[in-house]
PDB file with SEQRES, HELIX, SHEET and CRYST1 records, atoms N, CA, C and O in Angstrom:
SEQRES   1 A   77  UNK UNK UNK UNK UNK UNK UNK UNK UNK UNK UNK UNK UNK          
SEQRES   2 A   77  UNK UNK UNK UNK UNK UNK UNK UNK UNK UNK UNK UNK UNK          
SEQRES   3 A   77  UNK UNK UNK UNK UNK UNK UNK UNK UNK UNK UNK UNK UNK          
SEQRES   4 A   77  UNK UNK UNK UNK UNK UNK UNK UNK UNK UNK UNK UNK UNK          
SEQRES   5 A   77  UNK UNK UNK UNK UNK UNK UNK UNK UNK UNK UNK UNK UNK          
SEQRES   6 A   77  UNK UNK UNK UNK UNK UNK UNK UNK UNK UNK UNK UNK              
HELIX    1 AA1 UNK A    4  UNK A   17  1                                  14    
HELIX    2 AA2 UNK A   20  UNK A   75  1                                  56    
CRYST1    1.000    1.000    1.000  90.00  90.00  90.00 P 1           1          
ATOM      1  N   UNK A   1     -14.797   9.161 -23.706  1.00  0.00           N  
ATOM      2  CA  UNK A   1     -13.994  10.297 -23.310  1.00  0.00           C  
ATOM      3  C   UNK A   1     -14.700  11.574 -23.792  1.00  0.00           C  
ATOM      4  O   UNK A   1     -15.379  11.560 -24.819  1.00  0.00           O  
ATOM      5  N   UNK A   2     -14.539  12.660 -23.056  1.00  0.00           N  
ATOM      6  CA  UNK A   2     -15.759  13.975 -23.032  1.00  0.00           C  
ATOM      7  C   UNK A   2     -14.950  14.668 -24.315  1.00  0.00           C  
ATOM      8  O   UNK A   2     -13.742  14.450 -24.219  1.00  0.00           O  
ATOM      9  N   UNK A   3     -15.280  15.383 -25.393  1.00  0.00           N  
ATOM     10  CA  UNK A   3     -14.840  16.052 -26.129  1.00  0.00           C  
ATOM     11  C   UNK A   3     -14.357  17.785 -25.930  1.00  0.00           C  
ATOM     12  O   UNK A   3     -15.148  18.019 -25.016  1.00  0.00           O  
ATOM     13  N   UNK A   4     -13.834  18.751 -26.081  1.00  0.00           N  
ATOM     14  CA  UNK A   4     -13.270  19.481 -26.524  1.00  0.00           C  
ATOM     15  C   UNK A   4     -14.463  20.846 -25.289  1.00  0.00           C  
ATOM     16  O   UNK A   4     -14.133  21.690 -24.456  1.00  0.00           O  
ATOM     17  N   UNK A   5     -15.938  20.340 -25.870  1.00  0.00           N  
ATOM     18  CA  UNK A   5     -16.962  21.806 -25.471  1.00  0.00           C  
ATOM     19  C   UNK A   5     -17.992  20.358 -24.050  1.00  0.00           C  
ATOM     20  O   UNK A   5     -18.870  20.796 -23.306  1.00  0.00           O  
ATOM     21  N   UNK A   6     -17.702  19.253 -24.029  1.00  0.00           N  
ATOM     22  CA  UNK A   6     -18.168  18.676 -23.308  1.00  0.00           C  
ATOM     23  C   UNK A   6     -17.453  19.087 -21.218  1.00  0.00           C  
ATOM     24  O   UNK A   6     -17.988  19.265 -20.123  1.00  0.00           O  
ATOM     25  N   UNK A   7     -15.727  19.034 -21.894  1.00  0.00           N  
ATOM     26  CA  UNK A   7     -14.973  19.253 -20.732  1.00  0.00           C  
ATOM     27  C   UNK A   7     -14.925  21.399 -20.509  1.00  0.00           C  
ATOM     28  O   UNK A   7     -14.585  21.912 -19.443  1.00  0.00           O  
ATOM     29  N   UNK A   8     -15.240  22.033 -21.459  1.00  0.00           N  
ATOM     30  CA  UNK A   8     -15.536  23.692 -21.450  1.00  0.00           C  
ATOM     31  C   UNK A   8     -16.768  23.970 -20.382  1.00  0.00           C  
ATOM     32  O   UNK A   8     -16.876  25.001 -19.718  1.00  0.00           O  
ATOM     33  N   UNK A   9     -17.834  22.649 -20.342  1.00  0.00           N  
ATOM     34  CA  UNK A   9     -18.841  22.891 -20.134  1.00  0.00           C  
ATOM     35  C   UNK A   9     -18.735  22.435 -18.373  1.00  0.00           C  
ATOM     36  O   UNK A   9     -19.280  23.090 -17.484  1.00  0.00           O  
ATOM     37  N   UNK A  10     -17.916  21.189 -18.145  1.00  0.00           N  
ATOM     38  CA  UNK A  10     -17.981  20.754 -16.918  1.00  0.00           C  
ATOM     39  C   UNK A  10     -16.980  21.889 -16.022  1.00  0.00           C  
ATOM     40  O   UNK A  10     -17.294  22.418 -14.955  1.00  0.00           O  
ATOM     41  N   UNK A  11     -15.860  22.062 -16.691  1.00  0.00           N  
ATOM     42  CA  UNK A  11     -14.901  23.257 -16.451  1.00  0.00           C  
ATOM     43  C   UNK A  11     -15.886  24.366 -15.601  1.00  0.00           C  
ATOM     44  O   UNK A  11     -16.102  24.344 -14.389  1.00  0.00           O  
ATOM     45  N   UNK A  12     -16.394  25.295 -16.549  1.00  0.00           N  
ATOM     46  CA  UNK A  12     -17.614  26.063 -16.586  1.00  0.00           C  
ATOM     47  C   UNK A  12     -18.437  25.962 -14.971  1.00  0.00           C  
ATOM     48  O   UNK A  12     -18.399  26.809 -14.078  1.00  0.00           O  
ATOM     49  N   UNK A  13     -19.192  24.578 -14.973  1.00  0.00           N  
ATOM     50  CA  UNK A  13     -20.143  24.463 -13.975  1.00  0.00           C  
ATOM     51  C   UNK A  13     -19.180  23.949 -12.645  1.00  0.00           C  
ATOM     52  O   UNK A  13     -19.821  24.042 -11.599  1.00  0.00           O  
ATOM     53  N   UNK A  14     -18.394  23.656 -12.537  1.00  0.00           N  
ATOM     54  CA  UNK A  14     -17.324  23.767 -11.906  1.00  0.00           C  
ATOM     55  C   UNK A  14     -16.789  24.761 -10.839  1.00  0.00           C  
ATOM     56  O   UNK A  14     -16.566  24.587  -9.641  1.00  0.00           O  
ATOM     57  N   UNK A  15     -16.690  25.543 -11.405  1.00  0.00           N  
ATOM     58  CA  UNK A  15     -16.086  27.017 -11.298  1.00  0.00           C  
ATOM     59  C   UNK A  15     -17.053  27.873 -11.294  1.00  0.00           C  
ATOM     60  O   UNK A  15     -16.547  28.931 -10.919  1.00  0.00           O  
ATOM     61  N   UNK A  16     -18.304  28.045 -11.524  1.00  0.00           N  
ATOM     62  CA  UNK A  16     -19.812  28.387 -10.888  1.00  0.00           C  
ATOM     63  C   UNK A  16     -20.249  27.886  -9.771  1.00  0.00           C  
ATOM     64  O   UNK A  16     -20.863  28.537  -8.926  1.00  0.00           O  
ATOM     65  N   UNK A  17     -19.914  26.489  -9.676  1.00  0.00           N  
ATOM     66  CA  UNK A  17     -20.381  26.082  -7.920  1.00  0.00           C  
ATOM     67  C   UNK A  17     -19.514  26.432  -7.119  1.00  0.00           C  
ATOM     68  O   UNK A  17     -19.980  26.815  -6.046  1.00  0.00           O  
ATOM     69  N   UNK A  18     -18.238  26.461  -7.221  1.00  0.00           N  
ATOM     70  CA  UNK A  18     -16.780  26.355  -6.196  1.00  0.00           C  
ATOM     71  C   UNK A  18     -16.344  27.899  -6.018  1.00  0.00           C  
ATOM     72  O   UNK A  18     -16.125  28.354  -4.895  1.00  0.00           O  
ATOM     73  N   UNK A  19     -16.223  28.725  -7.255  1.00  0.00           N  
ATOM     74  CA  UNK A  19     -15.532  29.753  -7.739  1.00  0.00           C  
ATOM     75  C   UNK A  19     -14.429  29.524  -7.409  1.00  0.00           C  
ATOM     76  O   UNK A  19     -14.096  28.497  -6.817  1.00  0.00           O  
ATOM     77  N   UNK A  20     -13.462  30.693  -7.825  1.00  0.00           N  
ATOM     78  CA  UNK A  20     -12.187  30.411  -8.513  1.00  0.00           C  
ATOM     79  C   UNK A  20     -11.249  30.087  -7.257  1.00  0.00           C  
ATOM     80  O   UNK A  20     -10.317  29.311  -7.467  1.00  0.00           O  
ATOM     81  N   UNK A  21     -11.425  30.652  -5.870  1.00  0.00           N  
ATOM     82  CA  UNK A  21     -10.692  30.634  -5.000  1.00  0.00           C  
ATOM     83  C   UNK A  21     -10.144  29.103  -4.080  1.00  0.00           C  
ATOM     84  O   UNK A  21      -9.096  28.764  -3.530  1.00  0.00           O  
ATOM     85  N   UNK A  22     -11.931  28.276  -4.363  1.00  0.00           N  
ATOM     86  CA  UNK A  22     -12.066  26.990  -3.642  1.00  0.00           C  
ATOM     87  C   UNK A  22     -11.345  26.178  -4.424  1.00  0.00           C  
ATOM     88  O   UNK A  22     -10.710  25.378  -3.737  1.00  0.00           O  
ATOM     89  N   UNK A  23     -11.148  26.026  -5.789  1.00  0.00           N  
ATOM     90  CA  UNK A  23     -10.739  25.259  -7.018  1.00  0.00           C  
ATOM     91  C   UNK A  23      -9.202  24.756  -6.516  1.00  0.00           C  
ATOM     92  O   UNK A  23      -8.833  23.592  -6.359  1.00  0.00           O  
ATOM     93  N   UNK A  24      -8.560  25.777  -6.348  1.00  0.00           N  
ATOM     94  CA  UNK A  24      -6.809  25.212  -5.899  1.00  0.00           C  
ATOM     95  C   UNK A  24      -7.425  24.648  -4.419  1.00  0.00           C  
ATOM     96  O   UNK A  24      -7.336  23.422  -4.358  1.00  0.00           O  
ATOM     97  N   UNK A  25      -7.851  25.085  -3.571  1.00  0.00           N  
ATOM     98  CA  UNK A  25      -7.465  24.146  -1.978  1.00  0.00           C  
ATOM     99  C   UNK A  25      -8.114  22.625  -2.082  1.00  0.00           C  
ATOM    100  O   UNK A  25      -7.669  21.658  -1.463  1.00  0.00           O  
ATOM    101  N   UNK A  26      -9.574  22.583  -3.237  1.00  0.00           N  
ATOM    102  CA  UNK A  26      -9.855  21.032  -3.402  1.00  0.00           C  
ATOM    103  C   UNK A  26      -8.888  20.400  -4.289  1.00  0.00           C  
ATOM    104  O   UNK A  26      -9.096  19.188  -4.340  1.00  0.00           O  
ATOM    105  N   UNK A  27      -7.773  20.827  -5.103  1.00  0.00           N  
ATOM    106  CA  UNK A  27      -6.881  20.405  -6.052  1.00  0.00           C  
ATOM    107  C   UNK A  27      -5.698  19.764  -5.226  1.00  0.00           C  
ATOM    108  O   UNK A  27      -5.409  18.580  -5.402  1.00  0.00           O  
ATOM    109  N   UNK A  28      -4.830  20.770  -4.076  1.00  0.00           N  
ATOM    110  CA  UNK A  28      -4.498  20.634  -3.211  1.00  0.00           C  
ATOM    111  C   UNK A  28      -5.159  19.565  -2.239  1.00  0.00           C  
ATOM    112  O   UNK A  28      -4.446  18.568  -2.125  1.00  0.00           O  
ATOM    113  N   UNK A  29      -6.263  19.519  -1.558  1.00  0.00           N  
ATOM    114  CA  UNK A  29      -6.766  17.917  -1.001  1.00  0.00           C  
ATOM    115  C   UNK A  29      -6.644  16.935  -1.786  1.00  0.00           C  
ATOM    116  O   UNK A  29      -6.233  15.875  -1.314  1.00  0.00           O  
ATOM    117  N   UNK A  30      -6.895  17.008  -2.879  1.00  0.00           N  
ATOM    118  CA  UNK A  30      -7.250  15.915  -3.881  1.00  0.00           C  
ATOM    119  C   UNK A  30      -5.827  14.968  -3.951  1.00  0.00           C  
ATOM    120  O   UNK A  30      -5.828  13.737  -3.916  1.00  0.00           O  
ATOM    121  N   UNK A  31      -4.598  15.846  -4.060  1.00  0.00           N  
ATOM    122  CA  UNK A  31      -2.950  15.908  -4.051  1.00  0.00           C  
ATOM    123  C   UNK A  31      -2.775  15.232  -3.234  1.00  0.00           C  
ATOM    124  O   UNK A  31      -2.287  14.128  -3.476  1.00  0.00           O  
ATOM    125  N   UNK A  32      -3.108  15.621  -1.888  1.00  0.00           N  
ATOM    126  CA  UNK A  32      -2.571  15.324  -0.664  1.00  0.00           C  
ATOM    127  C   UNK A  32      -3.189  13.956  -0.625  1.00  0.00           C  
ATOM    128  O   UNK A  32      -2.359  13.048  -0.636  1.00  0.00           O  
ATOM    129  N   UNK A  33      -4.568  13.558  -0.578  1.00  0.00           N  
ATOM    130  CA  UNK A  33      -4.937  12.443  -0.571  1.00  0.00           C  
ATOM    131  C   UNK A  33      -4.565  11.135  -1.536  1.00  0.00           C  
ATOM    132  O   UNK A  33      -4.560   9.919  -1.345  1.00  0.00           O  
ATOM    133  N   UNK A  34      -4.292  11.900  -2.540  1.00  0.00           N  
ATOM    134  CA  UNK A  34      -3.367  11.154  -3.479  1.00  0.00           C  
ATOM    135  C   UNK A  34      -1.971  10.328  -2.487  1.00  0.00           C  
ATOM    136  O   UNK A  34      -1.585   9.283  -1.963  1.00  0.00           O  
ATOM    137  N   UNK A  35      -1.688  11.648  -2.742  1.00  0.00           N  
ATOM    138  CA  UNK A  35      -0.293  10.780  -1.821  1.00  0.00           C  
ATOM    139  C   UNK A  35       0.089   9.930  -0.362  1.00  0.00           C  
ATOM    140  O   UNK A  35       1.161   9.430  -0.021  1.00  0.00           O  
ATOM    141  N   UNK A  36      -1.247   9.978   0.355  1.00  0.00           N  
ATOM    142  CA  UNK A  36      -0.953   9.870   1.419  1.00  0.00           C  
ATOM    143  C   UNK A  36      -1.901   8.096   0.948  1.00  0.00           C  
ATOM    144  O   UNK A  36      -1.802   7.109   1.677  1.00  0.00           O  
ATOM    145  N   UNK A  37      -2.685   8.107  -0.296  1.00  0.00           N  
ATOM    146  CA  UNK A  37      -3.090   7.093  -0.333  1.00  0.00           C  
ATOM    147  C   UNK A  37      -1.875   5.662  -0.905  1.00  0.00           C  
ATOM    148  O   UNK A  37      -1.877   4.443  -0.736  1.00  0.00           O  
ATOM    149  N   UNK A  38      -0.942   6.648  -1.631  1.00  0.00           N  
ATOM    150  CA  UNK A  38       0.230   5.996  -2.157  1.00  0.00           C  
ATOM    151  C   UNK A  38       1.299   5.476  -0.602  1.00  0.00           C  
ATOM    152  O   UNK A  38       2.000   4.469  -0.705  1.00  0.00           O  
ATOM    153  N   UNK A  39       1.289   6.038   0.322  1.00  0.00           N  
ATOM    154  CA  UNK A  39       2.432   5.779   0.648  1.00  0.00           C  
ATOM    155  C   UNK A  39       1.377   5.008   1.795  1.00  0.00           C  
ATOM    156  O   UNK A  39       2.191   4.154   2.146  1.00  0.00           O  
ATOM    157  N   UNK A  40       0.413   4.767   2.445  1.00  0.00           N  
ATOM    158  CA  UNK A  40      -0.166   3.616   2.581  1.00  0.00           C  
ATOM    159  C   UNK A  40      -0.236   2.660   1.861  1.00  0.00           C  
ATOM    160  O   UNK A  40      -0.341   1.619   2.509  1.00  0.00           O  
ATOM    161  N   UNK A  41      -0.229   2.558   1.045  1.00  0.00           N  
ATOM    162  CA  UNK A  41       0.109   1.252  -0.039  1.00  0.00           C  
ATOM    163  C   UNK A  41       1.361   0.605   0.258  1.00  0.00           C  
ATOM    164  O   UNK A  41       1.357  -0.583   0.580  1.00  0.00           O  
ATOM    165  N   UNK A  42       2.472   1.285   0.182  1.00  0.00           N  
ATOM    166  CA  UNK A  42       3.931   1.329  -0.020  1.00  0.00           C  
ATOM    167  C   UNK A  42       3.877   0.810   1.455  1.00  0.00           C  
ATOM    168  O   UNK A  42       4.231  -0.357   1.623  1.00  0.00           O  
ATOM    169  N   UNK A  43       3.466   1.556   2.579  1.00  0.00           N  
ATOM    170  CA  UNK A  43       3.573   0.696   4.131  1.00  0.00           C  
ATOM    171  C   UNK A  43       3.311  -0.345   4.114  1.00  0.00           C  
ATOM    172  O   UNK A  43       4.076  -1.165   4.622  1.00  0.00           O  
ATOM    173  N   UNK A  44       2.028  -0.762   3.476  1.00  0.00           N  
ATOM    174  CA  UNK A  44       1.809  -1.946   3.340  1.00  0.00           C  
ATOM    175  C   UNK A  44       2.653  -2.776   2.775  1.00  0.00           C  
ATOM    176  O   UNK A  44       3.189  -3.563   3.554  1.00  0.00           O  
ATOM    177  N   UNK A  45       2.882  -2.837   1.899  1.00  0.00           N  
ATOM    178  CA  UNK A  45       3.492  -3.945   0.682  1.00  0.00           C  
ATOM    179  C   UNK A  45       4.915  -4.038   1.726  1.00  0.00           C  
ATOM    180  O   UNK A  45       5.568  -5.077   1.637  1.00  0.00           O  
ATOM    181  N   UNK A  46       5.242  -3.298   2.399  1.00  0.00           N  
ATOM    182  CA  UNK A  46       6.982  -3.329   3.529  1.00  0.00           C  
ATOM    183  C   UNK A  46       6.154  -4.147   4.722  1.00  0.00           C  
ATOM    184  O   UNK A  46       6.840  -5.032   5.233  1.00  0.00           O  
ATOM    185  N   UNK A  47       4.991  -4.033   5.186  1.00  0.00           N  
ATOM    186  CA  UNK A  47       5.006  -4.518   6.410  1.00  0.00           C  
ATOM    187  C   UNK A  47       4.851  -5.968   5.725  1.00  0.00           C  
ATOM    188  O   UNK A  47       5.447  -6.887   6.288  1.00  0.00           O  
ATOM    189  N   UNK A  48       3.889  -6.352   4.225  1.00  0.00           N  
ATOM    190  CA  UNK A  48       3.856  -7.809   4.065  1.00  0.00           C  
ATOM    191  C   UNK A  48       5.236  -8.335   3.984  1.00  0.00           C  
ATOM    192  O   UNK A  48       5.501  -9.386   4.567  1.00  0.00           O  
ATOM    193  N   UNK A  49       6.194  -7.658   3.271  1.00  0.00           N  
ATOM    194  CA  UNK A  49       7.662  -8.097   3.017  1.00  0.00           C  
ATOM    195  C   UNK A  49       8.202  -8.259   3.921  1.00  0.00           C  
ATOM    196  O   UNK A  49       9.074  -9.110   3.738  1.00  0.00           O  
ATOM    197  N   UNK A  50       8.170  -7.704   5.388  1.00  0.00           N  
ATOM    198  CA  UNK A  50       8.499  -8.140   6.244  1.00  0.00           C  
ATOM    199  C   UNK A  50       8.051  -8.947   6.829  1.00  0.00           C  
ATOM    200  O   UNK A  50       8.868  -9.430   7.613  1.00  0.00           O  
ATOM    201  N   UNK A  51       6.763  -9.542   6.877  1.00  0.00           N  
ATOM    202  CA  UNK A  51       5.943 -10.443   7.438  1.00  0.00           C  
ATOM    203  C   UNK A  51       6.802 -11.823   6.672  1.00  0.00           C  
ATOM    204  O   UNK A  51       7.492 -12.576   7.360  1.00  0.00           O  
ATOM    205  N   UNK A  52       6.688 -11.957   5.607  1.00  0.00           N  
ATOM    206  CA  UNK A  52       7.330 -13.114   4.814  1.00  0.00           C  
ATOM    207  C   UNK A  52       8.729 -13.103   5.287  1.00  0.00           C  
ATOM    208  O   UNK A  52       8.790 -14.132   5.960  1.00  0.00           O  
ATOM    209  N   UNK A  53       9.611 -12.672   5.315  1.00  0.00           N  
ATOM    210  CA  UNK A  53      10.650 -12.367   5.912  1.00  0.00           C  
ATOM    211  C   UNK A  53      10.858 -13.187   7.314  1.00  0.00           C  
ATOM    212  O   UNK A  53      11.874 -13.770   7.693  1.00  0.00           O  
ATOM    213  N   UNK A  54       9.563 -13.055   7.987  1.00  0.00           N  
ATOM    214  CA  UNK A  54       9.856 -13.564   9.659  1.00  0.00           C  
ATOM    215  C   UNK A  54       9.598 -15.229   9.117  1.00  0.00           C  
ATOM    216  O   UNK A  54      10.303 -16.165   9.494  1.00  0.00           O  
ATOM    217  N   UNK A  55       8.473 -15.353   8.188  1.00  0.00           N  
ATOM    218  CA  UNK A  55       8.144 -16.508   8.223  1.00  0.00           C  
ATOM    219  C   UNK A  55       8.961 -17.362   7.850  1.00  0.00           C  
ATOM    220  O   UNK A  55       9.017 -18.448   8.427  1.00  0.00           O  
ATOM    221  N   UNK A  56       9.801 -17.046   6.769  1.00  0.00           N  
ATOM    222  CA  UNK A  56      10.853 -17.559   6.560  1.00  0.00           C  
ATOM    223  C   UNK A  56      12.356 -18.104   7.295  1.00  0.00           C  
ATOM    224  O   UNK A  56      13.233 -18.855   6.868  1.00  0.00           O  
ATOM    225  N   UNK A  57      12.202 -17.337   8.623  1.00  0.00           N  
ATOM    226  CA  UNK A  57      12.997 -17.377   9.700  1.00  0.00           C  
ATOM    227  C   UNK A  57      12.828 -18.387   9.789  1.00  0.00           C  
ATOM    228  O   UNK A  57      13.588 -19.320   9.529  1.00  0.00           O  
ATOM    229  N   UNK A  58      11.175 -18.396  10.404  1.00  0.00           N  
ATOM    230  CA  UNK A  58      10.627 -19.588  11.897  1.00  0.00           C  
ATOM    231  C   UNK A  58      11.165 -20.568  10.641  1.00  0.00           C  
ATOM    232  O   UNK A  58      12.367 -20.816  10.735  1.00  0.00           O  
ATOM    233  N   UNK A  59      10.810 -20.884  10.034  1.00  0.00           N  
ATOM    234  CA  UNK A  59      10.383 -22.169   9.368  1.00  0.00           C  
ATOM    235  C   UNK A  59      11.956 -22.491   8.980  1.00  0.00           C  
ATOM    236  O   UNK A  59      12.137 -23.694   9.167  1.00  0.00           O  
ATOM    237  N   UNK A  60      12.843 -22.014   8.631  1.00  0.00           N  
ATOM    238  CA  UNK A  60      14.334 -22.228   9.288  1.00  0.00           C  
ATOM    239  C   UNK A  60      14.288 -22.741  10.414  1.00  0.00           C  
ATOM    240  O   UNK A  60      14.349 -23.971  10.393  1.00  0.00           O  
ATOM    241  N   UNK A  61      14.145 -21.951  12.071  1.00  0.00           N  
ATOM    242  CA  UNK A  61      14.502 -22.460  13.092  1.00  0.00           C  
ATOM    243  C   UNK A  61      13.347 -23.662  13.281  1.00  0.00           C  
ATOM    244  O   UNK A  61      13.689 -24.524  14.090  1.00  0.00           O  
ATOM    245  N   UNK A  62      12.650 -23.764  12.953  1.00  0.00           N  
ATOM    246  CA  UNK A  62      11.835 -25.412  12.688  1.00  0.00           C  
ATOM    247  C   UNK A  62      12.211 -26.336  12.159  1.00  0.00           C  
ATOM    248  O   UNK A  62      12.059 -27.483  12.576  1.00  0.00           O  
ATOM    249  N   UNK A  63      12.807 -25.996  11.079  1.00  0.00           N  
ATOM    250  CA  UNK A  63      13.636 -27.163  10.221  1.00  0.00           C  
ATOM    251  C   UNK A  63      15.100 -27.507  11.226  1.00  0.00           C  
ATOM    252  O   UNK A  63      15.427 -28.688  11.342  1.00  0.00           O  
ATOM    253  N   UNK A  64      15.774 -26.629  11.789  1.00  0.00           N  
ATOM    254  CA  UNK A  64      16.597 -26.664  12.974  1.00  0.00           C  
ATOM    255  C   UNK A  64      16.707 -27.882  13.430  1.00  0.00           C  
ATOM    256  O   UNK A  64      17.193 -29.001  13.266  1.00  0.00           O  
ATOM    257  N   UNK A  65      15.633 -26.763  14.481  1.00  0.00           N  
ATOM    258  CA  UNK A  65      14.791 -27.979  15.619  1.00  0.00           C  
ATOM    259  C   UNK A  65      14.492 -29.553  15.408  1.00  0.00           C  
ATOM    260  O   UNK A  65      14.765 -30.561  16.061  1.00  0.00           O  
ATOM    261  N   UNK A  66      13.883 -29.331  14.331  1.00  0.00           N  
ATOM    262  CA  UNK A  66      13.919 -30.658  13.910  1.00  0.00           C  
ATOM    263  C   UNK A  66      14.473 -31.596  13.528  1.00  0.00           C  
ATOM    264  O   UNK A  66      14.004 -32.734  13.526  1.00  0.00           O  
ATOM    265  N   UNK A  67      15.724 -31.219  13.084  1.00  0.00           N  
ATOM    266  CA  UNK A  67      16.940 -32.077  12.668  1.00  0.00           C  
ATOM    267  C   UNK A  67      17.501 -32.116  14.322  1.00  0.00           C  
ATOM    268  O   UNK A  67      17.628 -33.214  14.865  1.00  0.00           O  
ATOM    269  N   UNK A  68      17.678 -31.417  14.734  1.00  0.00           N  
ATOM    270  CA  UNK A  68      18.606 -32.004  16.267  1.00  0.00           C  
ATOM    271  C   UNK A  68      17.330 -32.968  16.964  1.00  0.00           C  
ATOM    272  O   UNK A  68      17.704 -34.025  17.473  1.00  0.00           O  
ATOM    273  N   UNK A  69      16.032 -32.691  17.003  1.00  0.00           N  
ATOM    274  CA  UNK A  69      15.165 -33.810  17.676  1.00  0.00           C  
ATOM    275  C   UNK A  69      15.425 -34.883  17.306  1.00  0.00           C  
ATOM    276  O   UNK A  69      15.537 -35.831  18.084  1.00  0.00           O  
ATOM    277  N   UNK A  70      15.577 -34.970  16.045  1.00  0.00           N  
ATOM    278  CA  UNK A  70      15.845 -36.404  15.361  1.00  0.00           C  
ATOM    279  C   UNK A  70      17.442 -37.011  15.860  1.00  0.00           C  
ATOM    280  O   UNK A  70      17.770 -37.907  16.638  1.00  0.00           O  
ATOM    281  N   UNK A  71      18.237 -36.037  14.992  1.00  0.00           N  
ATOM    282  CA  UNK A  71      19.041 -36.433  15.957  1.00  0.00           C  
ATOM    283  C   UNK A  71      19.644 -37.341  17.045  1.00  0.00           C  
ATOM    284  O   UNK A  71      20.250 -38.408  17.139  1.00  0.00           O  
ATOM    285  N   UNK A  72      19.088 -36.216  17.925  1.00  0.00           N  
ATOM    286  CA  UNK A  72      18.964 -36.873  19.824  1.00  0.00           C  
ATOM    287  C   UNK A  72      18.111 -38.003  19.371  1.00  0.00           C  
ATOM    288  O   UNK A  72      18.699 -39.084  19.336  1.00  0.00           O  
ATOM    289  N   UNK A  73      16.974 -38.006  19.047  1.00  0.00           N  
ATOM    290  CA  UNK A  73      16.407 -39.638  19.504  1.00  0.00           C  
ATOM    291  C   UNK A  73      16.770 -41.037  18.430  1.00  0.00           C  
ATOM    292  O   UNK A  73      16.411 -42.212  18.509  1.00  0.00           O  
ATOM    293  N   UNK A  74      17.875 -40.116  17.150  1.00  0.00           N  
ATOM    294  CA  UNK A  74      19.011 -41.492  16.405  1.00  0.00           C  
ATOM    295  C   UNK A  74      19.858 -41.933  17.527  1.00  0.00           C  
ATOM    296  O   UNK A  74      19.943 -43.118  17.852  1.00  0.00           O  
ATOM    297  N   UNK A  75      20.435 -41.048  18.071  1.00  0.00           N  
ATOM    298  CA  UNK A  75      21.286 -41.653  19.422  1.00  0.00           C  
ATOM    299  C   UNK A  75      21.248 -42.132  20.830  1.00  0.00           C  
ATOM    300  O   UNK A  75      22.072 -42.595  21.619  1.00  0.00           O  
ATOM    301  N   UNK A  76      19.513 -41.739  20.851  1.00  0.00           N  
ATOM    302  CA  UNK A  76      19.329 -42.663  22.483  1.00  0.00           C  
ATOM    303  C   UNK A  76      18.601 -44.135  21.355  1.00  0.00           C  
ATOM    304  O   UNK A  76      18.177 -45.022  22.095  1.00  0.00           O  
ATOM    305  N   UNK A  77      18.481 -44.359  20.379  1.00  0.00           N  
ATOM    306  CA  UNK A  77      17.854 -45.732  19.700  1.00  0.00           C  
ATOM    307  C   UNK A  77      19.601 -47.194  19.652  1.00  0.00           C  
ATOM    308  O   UNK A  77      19.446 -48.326  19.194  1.00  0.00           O  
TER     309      UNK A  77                                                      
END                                                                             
């Protein structure tokens, strides 16, 4: 971790390449990309939860299905 005149110094060269005006609108991108990287995440993790969700359906209406197949062919035996 940078010390005390290590982070004065990056600060410094910083704000010599960018000057003071560019500093907030890349702070501001930086923000925005932040968040927009968060709530892609968050889409994700809902579309897997919903994905499990369906699968859990089918495999219900399979287990269904399968008990009445059986079923029907206990009673034509």
């Amino acid at each position: 971790m940078p010390g005390g005149i290590e982070l004065a110094v990056i600060v410094g060269v910083v704000i010599l390449l960018f000057g003071g005006k560019k500093i907030p609108e890349l702070a501001k991108g930086l923000g925005k990309g932040i968040k927009d990287f968060k709530n892609a995440v968050k889409d994700d993790e809902t579309t897997v939860a919903d994905a499990k969700d369906s699968v859990k359906e089918i495999k219900e209406e399979v287990k269904e299905a399968t008990t009445d197949v059986k079923a029907s062919t206990n009673k034509q035996a």
